[in-house]
N, C-alpha and C positions, 0 to 999 in steps of 0.2 A: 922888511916887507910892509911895516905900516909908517903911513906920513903923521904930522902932525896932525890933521883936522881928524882922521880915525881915532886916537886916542884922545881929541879934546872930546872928541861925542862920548867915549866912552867913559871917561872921567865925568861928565855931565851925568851920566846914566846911573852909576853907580853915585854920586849925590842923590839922586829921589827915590834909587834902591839899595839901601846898605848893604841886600846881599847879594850885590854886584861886587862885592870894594873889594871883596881878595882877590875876587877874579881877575881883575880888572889891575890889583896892587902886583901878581904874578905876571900875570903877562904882559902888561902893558910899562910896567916901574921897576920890573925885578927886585920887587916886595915881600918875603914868602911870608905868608903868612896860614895857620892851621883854624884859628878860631871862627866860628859861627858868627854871625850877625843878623842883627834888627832883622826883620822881610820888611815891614811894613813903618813907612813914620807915621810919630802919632798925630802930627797933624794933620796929613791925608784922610787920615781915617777920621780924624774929627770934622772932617769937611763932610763926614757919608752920613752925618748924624741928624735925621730931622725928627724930634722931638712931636710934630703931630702927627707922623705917619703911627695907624693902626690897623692891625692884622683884619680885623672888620671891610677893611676897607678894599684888601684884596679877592672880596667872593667873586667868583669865578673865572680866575686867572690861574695856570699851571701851577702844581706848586711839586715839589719831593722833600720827603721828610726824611733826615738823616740821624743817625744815633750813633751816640758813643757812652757805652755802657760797660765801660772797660773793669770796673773795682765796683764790689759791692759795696765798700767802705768808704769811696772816696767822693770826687764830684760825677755825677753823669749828667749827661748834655742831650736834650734832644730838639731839632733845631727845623722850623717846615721854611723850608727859600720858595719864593714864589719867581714867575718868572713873566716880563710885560717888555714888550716891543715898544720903541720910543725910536720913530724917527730910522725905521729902520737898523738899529740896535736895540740889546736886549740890556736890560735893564734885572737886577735882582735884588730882594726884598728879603730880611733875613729877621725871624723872633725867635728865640731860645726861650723853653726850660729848662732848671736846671736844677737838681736835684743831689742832698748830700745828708746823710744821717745824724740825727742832732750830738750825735758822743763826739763828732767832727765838728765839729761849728763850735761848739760851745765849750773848744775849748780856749785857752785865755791869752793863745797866739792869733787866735781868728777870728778878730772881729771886724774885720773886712767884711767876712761869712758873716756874720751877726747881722752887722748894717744892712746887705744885702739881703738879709733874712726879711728883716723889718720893714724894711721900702718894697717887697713884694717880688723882688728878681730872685729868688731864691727859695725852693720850695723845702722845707725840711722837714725828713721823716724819720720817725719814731723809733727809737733805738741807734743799735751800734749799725747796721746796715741798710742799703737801700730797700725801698720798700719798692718792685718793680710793679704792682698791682696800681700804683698811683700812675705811673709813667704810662699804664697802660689804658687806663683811663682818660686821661688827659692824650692819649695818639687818640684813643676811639673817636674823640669828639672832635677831633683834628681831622679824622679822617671819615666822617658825616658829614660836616659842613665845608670843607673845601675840596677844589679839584685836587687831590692828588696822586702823583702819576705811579711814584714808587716808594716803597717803604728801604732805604739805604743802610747797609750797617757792617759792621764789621763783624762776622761769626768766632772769629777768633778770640773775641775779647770781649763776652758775652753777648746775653741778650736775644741767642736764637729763636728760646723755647717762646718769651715774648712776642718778637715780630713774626712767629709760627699762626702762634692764636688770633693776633692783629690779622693775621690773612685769612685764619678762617671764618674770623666774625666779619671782613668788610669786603674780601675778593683783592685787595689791592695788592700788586704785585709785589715780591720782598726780594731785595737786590742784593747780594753780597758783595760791598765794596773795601776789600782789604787794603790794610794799611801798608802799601805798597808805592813807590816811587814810581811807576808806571799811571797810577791811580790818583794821589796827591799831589805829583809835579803839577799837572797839566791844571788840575783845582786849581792850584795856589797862582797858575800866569792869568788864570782867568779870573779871577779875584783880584790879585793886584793890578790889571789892568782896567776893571771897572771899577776898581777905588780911582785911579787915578785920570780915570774918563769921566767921574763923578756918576758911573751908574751900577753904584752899590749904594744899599740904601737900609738903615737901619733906626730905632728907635733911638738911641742912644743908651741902650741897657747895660748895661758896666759889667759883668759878667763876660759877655761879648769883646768890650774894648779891653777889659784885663787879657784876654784867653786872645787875641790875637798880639798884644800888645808884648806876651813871653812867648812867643815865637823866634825861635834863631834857626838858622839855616846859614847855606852859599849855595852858589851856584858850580854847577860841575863842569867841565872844560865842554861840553856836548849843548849845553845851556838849561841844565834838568837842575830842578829844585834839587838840592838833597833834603832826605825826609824833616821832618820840623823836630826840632829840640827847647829844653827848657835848662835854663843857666838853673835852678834850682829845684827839688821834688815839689816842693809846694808851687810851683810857679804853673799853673793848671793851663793846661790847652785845648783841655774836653770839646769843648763849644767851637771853637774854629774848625776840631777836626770832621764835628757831625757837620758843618757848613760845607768843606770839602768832600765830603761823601755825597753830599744832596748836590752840586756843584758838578761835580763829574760826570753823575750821573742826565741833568741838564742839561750837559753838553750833551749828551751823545741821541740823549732820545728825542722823539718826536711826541707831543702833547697827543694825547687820546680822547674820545670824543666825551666831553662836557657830562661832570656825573650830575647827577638832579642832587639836590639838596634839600637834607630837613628843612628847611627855613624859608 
């Protein structure tokens, strides 16, 4: 049932998205293949890098702020995406903190963490566990000086009693968005398609580019991401998945009216 120029677009398709290639390698090549692949190449996404964009820059532009606050022990990610109309598309603006306790960093396989410590992408805290008192500090002042719409998060993988108190001290709405392929597909087409429209838009924070960079996935015969994996435990994806969460949620809302700002 298909001609040649269908499976040449397809085979074009899966070139610019790797995790098109088994789909594409089963049904179009009688290929089978089981293994996960790349989502994203890295040079797309080095296309999304502008080194003078700064978060100062976006006051008063929608934003949602999304968390993944999965291990008290490990990395947590908290990530505000803003959101700006360009031409009739929308355009999204992404800065992570990211946060991992120094008994993790310091040890003598991670000096990735080190480096990132030191250049400032990297906040580390005191002890063998996350300290969520900082992370909630740093949303407070996040969520005084910017529009933002909703607070994003996964309840199942901590972090509740957090974005609880976040709602009592600012009114801002707290969105439960589970880690769900109903919830993450739809993130990750709209992501990949404003990296590849070039209207994704990022500092160039490494944090960032690692954590989408070990992403694997495919796609399922329906055309739905499956959920995102990592080729190995240290291979972190904290930060892309709070980006997905603040992401979905973007999609589906409408902006509310313009909060007043300290500033």
């Amino acid at each position: 049932s298909n001609d040649a120029e269908k499976i040449r677009l397809a085979i074009q398709g899966a070139m610019r998205n790797p995790a098109q290639a088994n789909n594409v390698k089963a049904m179009h090549l009688d290929l089978w293949s089981s293994a996960s692949s790349t989502w994203i190449e890295p040079q797309e996404l080095k296309a999304c890098v502008d080194t003078s964009l700064t978060i100062d820059q976006m006051h008063g532009y929608p934003c949602w702020i999304g968390l993944d606050t999965a291990s008290h022990r490990d990395l947590a990610s908290m990530v505000i995406l803003f959101t700006k109309d360009i031409d009739g598309k929308k355009h999204y603006y992404a800065f992570a903190k990211n946060y991992q306790p120094e008994a993790q960093v310091n040890r003598p396989e991670n000096t990735h963490l080190q480096k990132w410590a030191a250049e400032g992408h990297l906040t580390v805290t005191h002890g063998a566990s996350i300290e969520f008192e900082r992370i909630e500090s740093d949303a407070l002042e996040w969520l005084t000086r910017y529009r933002v719409q909703e607070i994003c998060f996964d309840e199942s993988h901590g972090g509740l009693g957090l974005v609880q108190r976040l709602n009592a001290a600012t009114g801002v709405t707290q969105v439960a968005t589970p880690q769900q392929i109903m919830v993450v597909s739809p993130a990750m087409r709209e992501i990949e398609s404003a990296v590849g429209d070039g209207r994704f838009h990022y500092d160039g924070d490494p944090i960032i580019t690692w954590c989408f960079s070990n992403i694997l996935t495919s796609v399922t015969g329906n055309g739905l991401y499956r959920m995102p994996s990592k080729e190995h435990p240290e291979n972190k994806i904290d930060t892309a998945m709070a980006i997905f969460f603040a992401t979905y949620r973007a999609l589906l809302s409408t902006p509310i009216a313009k909060k007043k700002s300290v500033y």
